[in-house]
N, C-alpha and C positions, 0 to 999 in steps of 0.2 A: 128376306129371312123366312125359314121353314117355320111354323106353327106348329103347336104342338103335337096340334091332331094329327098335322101333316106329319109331324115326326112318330110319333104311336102308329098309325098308318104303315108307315116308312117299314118299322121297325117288324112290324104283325110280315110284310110280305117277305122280307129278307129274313126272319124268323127269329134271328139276334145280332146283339151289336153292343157297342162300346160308345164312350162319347166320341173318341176319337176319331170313329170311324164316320160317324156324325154330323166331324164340322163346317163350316158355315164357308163353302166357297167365295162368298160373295166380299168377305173380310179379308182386312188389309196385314196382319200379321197373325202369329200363330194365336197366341193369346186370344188373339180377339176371334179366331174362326173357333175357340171351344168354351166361348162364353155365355153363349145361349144354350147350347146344348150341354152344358153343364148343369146350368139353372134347369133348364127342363127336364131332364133326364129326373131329378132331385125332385121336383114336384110331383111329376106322372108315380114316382118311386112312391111318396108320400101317401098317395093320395090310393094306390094297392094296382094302378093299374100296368106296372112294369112289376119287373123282381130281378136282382143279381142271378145269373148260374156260379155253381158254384167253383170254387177251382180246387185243384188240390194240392196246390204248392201256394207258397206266399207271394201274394202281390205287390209287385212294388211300385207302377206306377198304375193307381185306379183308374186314370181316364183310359191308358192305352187297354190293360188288359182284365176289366172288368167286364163280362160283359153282361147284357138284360134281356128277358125276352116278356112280350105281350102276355098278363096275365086273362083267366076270364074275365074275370072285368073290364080289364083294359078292352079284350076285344066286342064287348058288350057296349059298351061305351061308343066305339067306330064302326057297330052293327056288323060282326066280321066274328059269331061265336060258333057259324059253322067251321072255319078255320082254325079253331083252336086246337091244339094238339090235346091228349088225354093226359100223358105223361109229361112233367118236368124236363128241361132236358138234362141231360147228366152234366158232371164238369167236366170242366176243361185241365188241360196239361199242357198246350203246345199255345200259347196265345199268341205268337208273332202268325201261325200259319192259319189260324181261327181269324184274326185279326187283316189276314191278305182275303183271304176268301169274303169277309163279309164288304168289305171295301171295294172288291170287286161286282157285288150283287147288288150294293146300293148305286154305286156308279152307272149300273144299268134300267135302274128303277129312275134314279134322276134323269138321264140323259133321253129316256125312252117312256117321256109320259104318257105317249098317247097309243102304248101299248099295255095290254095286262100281261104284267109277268109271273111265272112261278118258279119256282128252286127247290131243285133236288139236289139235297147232300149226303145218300146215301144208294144213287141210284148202278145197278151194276148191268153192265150189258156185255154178257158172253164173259164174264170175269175182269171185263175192266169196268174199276170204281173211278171215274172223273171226280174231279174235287165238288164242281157242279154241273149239273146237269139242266141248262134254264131252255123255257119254253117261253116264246113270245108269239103273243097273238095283236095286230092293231085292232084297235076297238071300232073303228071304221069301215076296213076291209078288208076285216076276220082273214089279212093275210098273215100267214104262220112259219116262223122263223124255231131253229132246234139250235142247240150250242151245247157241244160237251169242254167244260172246262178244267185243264192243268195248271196248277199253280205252281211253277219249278220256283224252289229258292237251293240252288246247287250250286258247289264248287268248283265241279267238271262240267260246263255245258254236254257233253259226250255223254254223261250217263241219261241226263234226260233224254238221248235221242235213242241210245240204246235200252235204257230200260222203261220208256214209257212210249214213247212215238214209234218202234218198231213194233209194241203189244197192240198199238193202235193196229197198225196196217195186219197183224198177224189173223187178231182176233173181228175185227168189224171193218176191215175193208170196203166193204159192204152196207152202210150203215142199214138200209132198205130188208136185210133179214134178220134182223133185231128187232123189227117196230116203230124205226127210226126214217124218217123222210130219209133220199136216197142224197138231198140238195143240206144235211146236217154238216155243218161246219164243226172241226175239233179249236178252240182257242187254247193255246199255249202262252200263259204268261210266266215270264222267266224276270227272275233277278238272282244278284249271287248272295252267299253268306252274308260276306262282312255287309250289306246294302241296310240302314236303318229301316225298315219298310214303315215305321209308324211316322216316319215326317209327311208335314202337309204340303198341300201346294205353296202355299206363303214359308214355306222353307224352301223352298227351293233352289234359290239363288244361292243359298248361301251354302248348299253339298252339291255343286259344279263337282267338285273334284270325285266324289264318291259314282258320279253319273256316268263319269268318263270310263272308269271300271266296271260298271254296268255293261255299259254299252260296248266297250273289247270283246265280252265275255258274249253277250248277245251277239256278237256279230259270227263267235265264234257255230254258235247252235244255229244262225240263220247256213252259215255255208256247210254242217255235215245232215244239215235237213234239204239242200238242193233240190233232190230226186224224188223227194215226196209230192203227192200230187196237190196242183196249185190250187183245184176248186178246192179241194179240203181241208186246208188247215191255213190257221192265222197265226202271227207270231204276235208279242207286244211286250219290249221292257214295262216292268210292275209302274215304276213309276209314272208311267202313260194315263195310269187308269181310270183319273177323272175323266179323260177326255175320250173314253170306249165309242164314243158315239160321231166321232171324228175320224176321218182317212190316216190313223196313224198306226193300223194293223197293216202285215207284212206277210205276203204270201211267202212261201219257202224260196221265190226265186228271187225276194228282195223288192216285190212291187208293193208299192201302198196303195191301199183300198178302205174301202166303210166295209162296213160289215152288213148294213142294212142302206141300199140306195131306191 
């Protein structure tokens, strides 16, 4: 079980989150992977060192689409107040794509402890805005990994290839004349509409059928992404994404690889 510092921590480098996004791998059903970080979430709240963002439509379920980010305090507390941002962040409107994104950046924080990570979710190179933009350094031997990350949740696999993976090769082909290592991998994680993105692993078993649809659809973006080139981009159904740290990303020509070996 995560701790709560662990989770204040957690929560300070991915910058914000939900409980959902939170829960407890280690747990035998869903209930129980959001039962600690419920309870914690609710004390760090109490106690001033978290705070809700705001939204601006009505919430209906709190743990999915609430989400909180590290007060001063809070980062006073985990000695981390140079980190602090000045401003609040604004709310939210889109929380299933808030909610993909931050699930993907803790995924990489758990699975990749013995690196420091950072996240950019604003960063623009040559006019492409990635969903994220993370930097991984290991702490050992300050070797340095780059990742621009897509979030696809589309109906057509085909428009992400045409309107985001062709802007890729248009605009930074290149990555090496942007500021970008030349060895920067693009991650494309794709799922479709109808796909619940907020079940947890301990659900899983039981939406086989929604998976199966997933993966048609994936399979479709892995064959009109062929001819892109292989050192450069990774594919991954959303649903994969506790396991980022696992040989279960797809170069365009359908091989599995790790992303970091």
């Amino acid at each position: 079980m995560h701790t709560a510092k662990q989770i204040l921590n957690d929560l300070m480098t991915i910058k914000a989150g939900s409980i959902n996004n939170f829960y407890s791998p280690q747990a035998k059903s869903y209930d129980g992977s959001v039962q600690w970080p419920t309870v914690c979430f609710k004390d760090l709240e109490k106690q001033g060192l978290i705070k809700r963002i705001p939204f601006n439509v009505k919430v209906i379920n709190k743990r999915r689409e609430v989400f909180y980010f590290v007060t001063k305090k809070g980062s006073d507390y985990i000695d981390r107040r140079c980190e602090q941002r000045d401003k609040e962040p604004k709310s939210y409107n889109n929380a299933i794509h808030e909610s993909m994104k931050y699930d993907i950046a803790l995924a990489f924080v758990r699975s990749f402890r013995e690196f420091d990570i950072e996240f950019n979710y604003k960063a623009d190179i040559n006019g492409i805005r990635p969903d994220i933009l993370i930097k991984m350094t290991n702490k050992y031997t300050i070797k340095r990994y780059i990742f621009l990350v897509e979030i696809e949740r589309k109906r057509e696999p085909l428009r992400t290839y045409k309107e985001k993976l062709l802007q890729y090769e248009e605009k930074i082909h290149d990555p090496s004349k942007h500021g970008l290592p030349h060895q920067t991998k693009i991650l494309v994680v794709y799922t479709t509409l109808n796909y619940n993105v907020y079940i947890r692993p301990q659900e899983y078993k039981a939406n086989e059928v929604s998976f199966s649809q997933v993966n048609t659809f994936y399979k479709r973006l892995l064959n009109v992404s062929y001819t892109l080139p292989a050192g450069r981009y990774r594919f991954l159904p959303f649903h994969f994404f506790p396991y980022v740290a696992r040989a279960v990303w797809q170069t365009p020509k359908g091989e599995y690889v790790k992303l970091i070996i």
